[in-house]
C-alpha positions as CSV (number, residue, x, y, z in Angstrom):
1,X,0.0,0.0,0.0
2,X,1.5,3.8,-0.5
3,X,1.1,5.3,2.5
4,X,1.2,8.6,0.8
5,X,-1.5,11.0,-0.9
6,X,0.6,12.0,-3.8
7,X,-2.1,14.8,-5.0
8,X,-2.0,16.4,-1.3
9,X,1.7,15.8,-0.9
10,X,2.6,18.1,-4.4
11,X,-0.4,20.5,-3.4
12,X,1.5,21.3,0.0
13,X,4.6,21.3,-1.4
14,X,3.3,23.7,-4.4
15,X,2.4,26.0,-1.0
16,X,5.6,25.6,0.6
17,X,7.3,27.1,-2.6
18,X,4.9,29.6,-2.6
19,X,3.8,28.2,-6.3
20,X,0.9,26.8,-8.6
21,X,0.9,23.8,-10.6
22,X,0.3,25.8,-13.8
23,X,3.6,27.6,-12.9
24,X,5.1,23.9,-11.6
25,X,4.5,22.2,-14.9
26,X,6.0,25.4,-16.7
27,X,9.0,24.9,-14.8
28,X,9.1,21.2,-15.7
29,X,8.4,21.6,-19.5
30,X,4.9,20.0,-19.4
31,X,1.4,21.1,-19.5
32,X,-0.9,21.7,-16.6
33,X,-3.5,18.8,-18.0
34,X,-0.8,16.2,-17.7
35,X,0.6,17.2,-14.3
36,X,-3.0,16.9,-12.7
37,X,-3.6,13.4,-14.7
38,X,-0.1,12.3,-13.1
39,X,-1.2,13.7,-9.9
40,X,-5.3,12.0,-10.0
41,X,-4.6,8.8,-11.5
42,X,-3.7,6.3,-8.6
43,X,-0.8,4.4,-10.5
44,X,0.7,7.7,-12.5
45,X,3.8,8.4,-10.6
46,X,4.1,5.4,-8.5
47,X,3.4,2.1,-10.8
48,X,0.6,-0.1,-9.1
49,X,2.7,-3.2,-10.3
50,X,5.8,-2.1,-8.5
51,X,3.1,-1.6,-5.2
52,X,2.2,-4.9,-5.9
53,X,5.7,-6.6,-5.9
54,X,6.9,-4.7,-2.4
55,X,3.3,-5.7,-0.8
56,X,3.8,-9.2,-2.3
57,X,7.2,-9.1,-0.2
58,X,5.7,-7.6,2.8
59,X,6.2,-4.0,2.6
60,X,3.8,-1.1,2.3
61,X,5.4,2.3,0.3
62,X,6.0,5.5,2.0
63,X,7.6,8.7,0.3
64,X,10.0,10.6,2.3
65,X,11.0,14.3,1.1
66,X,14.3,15.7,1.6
67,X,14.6,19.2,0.1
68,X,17.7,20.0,-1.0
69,X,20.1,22.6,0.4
70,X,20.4,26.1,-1.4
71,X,23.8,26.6,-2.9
């Protein structure tokens, strides 16, 4: 199981930059369509068959986030 909400995760993070996803996918290269399908559908960014291998071997998925250091 991901333990995560991947559409609240980048939403909160989006607020912590003090940034939108229109402005996100801009940065990125990509349109604001496709970064809301990545974010909505539930195997977009994190494959359901890799979920299905690590809870098949007994884990359950959690993303951490480190954010970098400024240089």
């Amino acid at each position: 199981m991901l333990k995560n909400n991947i559409e609240i995760d980048v939403k909160v993070k989006c607020i912590e930059a003090e940034t939108t996803q229109a402005k996100l996918a801009e940065d990125v290269g990509t349109t604001l369509a496709y970064v809301n399908r990545l974010i909505k559908k539930s195997d977009g960014i994190i494959n359901k068959t890799f979920i299905a291998m690590l809870e098949k071997l007994g884990y359950d998925i959690e993303l951490t986030y480190v954010k970098r250091e400024e240089k």
